[in-house]
N, C-alpha and C positions, 0 to 999 in steps of 0.2 A: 504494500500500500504506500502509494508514494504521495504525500501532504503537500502544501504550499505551505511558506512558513504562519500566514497566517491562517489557515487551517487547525495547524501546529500550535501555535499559541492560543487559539479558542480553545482549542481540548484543555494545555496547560493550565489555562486561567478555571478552569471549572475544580482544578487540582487544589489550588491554592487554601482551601479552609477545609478540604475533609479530610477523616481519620485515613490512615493506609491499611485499610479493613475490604476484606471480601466485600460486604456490603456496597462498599466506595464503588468496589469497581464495576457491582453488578449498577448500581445509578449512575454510572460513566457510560456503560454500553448502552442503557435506555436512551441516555444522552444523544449519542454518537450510535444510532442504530446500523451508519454504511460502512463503520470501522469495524475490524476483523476484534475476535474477543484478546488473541497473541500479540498486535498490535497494539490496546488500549493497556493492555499489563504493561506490555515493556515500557512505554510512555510513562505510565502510574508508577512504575517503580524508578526509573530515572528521574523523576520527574523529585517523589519523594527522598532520594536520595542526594541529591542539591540540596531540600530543605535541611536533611540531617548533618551534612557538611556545615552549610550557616550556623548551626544552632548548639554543633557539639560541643564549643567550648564550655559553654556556661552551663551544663549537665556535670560536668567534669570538674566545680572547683569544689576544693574540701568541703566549702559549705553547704553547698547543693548535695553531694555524698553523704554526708552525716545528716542532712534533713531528708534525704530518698529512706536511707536506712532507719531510721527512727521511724519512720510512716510506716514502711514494712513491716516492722515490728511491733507496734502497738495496730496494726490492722489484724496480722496472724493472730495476736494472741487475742483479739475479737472473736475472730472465725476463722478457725488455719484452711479451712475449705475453700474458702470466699476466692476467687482470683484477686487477691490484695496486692500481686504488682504488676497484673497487666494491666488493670483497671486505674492505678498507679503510670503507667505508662501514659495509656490514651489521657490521661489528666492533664499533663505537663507538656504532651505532644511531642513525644520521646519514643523510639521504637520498643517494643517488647523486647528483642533479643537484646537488644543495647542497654535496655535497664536491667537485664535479666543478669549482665557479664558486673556492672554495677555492684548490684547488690552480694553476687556470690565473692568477688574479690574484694568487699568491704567485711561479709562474714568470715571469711579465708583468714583475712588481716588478725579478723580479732580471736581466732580458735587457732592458730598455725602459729610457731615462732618464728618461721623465715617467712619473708612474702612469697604469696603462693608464684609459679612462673608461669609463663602465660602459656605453654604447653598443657599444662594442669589446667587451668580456664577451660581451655577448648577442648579438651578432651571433656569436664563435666557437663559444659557447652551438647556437644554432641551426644553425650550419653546422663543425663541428670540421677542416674541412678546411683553415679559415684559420688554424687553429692552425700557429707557425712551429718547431712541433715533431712530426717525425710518431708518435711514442710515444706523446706525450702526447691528441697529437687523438686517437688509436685508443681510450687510457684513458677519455678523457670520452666518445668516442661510445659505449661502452658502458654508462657510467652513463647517458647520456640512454636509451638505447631500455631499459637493464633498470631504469627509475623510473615504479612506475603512479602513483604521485600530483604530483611534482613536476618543472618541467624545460619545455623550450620544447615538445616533442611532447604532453605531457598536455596544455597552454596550448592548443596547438593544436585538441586532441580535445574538450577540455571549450566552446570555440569553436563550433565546430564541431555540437557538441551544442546546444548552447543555439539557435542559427540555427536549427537544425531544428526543437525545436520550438515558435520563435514562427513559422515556416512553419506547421505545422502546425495550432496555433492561427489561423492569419490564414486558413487554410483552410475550419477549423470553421466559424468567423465567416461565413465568406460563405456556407458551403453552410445557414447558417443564416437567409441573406438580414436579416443586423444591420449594421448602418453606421454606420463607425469608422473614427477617425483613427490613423494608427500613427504611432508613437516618430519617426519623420524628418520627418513631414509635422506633429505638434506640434514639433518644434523650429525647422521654417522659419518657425511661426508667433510664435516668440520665445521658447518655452516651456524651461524649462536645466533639468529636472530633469521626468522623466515615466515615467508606467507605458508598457507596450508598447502597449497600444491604449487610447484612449478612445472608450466607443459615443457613438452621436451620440444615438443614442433611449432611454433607461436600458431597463435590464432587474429580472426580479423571477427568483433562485435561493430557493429554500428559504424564500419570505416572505419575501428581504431584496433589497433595491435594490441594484441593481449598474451603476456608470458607469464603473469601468475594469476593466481584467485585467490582471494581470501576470503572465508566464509566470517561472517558477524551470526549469530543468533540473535538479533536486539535491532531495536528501532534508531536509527543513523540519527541522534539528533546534534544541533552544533556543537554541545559540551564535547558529548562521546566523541562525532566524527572527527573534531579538532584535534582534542588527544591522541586519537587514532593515526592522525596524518601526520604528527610530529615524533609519536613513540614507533608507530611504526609502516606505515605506509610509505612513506618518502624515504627512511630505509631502504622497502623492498625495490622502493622504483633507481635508486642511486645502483643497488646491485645488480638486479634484473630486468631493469628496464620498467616499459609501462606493462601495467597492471589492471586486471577487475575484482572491484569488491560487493560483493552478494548482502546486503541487509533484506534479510528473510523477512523480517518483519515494518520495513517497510523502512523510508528516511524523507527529511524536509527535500522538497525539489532543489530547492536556490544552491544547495549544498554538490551539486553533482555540476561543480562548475571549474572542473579541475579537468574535463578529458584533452583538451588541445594539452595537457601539460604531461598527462600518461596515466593518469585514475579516473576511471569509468567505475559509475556507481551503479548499480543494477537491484531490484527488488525481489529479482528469482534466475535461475537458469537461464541463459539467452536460450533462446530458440531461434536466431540470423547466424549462428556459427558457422565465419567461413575458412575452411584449411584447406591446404592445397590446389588451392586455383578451384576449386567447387563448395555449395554452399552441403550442411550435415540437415537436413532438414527433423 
């Protein structure tokens, strides 16, 4: 799904005061009924994780930690049942999983003689069962499964996504009988920084040359695409030449204004691939 930016910023601005709840997103697709549901997430969670960047620091000062903690504590010992810190969360406008890492390494602090290391976090993070409190693992395991954008399960899902679809892509590829190297078999050859595939025979999209692809699982918006083009796109074009990159889930038009220079942005698999003096239909 390919946006104008002001497309793009209607959806964003509808972002701006709701929680980053299921709910949110099912009232963003009533919203935006011609937006795909894979499209409005990835939107919704980019979107929410800018707000979480502004606003991390002031979650994070001692004072704010010792009044989170103190809340947690005199809520449990109310009702250790109650969701007392995701409800805690959505209060303050703070992610679940983030107030979740909060609280366990402020109880860590004060049950542990060394600080706990952040190995140990993530690991109770992911498994709340190693939590050597069983209240408290119940509190975090609820932030973890009721947080769609942040937390070791989204980590996992967003993983997970992405895998599929450079399968998917490595799929196309061959049923398009193109011959390329991928991401592991460039790095055996020495290579520390690569797109997902390089072809071995270039290709021609849209009149433009194309020697790698890189797949995105996620919506191409300015933040991401920028980062993208500095951390690693103009990389690949310095080494490889020009390039195309796949945002599955869709990116702002105004952004695909790089192909005279070797990046072609694309929304799915081409279907005009031409190699070797004929078109692959």
């Amino acid at each position: 799904m390919i946006l104008t930016k002001a497309q793009y910023e209607e959806i964003a601005q509808c972002l701006v005061s709701v929680p980053p709840t299921r709910q949110s997103l099912r009232k963003l697709k009533q919203r935006f009924p011609s937006q795909s549901q894979a499209t409005l997430l990835s939107i919704f969670s980019q979107e929410y994780q800018k707000h979480i960047k502004r606003t991390h620091a002031k979650h994070h000062t001692p004072e704010a930690i010792e009044s989170y903690y103190q809340r947690y504590l005199d809520g449990v010992e109310k009702n250790g049942a109650a969701p007392v810190l995701l409800e805690l969360a959505n209060e303050v406008d703070y992610a679940p999983s983030l107030m979740a890492r909060i609280i366990l390494e402020r109880f860590l602090q004060g049950h542990e003689q060394t600080p706990p290391s952040k190995s140990v976090i993530n690991n109770m993070l992911r498994d709340p069962s190693q939590i050597p409190d069983g209240v408290l693992a119940n509190q975090v395991y609820q932030c973890i499964v009721n947080d769609c954008c942040y937390g070791p399960l989204v980590d996992c899902i967003k993983h997970a996504i992405g895998y599929e679809h450079e399968v998917l892509l490595r799929d196309l590829l061959l049923k398009k009988n193109l011959s390329f190297l991928d991401e592991d078999q460039l790095r055996a050859k020495g290579y520390d920084k690569t797109p997902d595939f390089i072809l071995q025979v270039p290709v021609a999209v849209e009149g433009h040359i194309i020697h790698w692809i890189e797949s995105k699982a996620s919506f191409g918006d300015e933040c991401s695409h920028h980062a993208y083009l500095h951390g690693q796109f103009w990389s690949y074009w310095n080494r490889f030449g020009p390039g195309l990159v796949i945002y599955w889930y869709g990116f702002i038009q105004e952004l695909d204004c790089n192909r005279e220079r070797g990046i072609l942005l694309k929304a799915c698999f081409p279907t005009d691939i031409v190699t070797l003096g004929h078109s692959t239909a």
